[in-house]
N, C-alpha and C positions, 0 to 999 in steps of 0.2 A: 323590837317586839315581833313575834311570829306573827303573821299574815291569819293566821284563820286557825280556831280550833274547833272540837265536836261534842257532842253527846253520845257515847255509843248506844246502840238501839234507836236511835232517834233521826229520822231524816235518810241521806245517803247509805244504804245498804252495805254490814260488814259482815262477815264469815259466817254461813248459815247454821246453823247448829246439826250434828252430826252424831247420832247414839251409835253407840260399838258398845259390842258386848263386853260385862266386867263379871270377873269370878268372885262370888261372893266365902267370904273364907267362912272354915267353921265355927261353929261353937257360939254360944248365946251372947258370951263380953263383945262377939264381932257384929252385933249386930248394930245396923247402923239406918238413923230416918232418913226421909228424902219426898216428893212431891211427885204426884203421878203425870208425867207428861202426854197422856194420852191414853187410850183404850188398849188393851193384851192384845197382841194377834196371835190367835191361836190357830195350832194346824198339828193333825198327824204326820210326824218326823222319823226317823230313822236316827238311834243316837250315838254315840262314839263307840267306836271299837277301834284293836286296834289292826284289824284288816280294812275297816274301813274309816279314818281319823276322822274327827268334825262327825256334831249333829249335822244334820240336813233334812228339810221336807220331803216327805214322800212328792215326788214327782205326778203319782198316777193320783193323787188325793187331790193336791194345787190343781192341776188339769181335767179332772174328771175323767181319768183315763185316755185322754189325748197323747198327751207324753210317756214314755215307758221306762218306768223309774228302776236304775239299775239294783238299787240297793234292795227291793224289795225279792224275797225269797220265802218261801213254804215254811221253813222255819225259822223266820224274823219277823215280826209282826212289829208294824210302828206303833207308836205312842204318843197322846196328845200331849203338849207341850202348847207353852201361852211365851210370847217375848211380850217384857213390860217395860217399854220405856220411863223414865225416869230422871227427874233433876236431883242428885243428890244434895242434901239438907246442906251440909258443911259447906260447901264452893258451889253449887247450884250446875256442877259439871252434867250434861246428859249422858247416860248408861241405861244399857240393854241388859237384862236381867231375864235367864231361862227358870219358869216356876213347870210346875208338873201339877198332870192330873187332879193328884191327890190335894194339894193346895187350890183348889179352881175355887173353894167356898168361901178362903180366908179372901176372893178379892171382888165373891159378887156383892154388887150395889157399890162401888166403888168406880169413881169418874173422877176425871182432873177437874182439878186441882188437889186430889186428896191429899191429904198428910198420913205419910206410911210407914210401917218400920218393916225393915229389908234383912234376913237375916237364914242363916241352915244351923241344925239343932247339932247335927254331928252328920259322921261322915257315909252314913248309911241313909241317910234322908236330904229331900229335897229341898229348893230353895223356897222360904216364905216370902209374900208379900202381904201384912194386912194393915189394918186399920189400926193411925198411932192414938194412944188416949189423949194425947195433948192436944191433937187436932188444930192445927197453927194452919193460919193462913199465907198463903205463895203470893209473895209479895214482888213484883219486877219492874223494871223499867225498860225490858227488851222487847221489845214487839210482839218478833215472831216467839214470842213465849205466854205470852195474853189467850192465847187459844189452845186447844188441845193439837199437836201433831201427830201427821201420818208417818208413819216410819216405812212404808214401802220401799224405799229409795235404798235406806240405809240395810236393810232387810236384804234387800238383793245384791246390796256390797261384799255386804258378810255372809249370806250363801254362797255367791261364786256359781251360780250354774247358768252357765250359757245358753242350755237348751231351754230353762223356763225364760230365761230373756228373750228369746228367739222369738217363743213361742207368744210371748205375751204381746211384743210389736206384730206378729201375724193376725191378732184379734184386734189392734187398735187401744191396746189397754198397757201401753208403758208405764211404767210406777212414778213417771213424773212426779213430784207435789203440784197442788195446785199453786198458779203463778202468785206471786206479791208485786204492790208496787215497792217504790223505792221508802214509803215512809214505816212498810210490814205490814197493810191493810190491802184488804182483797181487792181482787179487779171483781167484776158482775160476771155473770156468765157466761154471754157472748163476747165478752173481751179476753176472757180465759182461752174461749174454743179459738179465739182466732190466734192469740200469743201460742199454744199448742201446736198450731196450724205453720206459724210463721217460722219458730224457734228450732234450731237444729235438735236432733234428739239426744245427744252425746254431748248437750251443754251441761256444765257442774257446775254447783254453786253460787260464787257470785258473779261470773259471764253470766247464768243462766237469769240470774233476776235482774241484771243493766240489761239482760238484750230482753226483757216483757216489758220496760219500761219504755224503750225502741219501739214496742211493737204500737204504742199508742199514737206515735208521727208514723210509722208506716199504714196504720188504720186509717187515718184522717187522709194521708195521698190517696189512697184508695176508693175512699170516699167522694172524695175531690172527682177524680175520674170517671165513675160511674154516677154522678147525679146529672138529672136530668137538664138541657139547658135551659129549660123553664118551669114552673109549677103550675102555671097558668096565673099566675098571682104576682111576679117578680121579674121582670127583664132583664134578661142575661146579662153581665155586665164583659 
């Protein structure tokens, strides 16, 4: 008999979940439901061409003119665009989905856990996100899926721009997630700032959430260290 088996989601931390962007095909039969994993992040983008491939953020928009976004020119004016993470219906896979502008209504008053239908009408229009009629509830046993996520992380994979990463550790504001313990429930806030504090920056995935769990025996040494040798109440031992 094997020695020891698990629950996934449950206990010891496995592969954190990861949204990438998915191309939604046309036409109304491709339209397919799924679960909103979180709030849109929207931002004025720069979108494919083929001088310049891949959407991307304006640069000077993310930074408030800090940075100097190459793509931006007299006559290319960016456009808002929203990424909407998502747990697809069928396998519960997470996907990044680009909606536009003109869709921004089909998704207000919409918050996770909604139930969606995900779908582009033809090939001259955008992708939708709105509201399914069946409206089913998002049913899991994975932890880190109990709450809405931040997709920053996964966001700045799939840009690829160095200079807003550069830029963002210069302000103190790395796209980290916030830390988990090992059972997928939050640390408090000052165990967060200090796991931040402890944690190399250039940890992924699951090194990055064994070494927060780390950070709770190197809190208590430290502790140990800086307390007083008396309270006036307790004799040293």
């Amino acid at each position: 008999m094997l020695p020891r088996k698990g629950a996934p989601g449950k206990g010891a931390s496995g592969k954190t979940d990861s949204f990438s962007y998915t191309r939604v095909q046309t036409g109304l039969k491709n339209t397919f439901s799924a679960f909103l994993a979180g709030d849109p992040y929207w931002c004025l983008a720069h979108e494919h061409t083929q001088k310049t491939p891949g959407t991307k953020p304006c640069l000077q928009f993310l930074t408030d003119g800090a940075v100097r976004c190459a793509r931006c020119r007299p006559q290319t004016r960016p456009t808002w665009i929203g990424y909407v993470p998502l747990y697809r219906e069928a396998d519960h896979w997470p996907i990044l989905v680009i909606v536009h502008e003109s869709a921004m209504d089909l998704l207000h008053g919409l918050s996770y856990p909604a139930h969606v239908l995900v779908g582009r009408v033809d090939d001259n229009s955008g992708v939708f996100v709105k509201r399914s009629d069946s409206a089913l509830s998002f049913r899991t046993e994975n932890a880190q899926r109990q709450r809405p996520r931040d997709i920053s992380a996964d966001l700045l994979t799939m840009w690829g721009l160095p200079e807003l990463e550069e830029w963002l550790m210069s302000q103190g504001r790395g796209a980290r997630p916030a830390p988990l313990k090992s059972t997928g429930e939050p640390f408090g806030p000052m165990t967060q700032a200090a796991a931040q504090k402890y944690t190399p920056p250039d940890d992924q995935g699951g090194a990055r959430e064994a070494s927060y769990d780390a950070v709770l025996d190197r809190l208590k040494n430290d502790a140990a260290k800086l307390a007083p040798a008396t309270n006036g109440k307790h004799k040293p031992k």
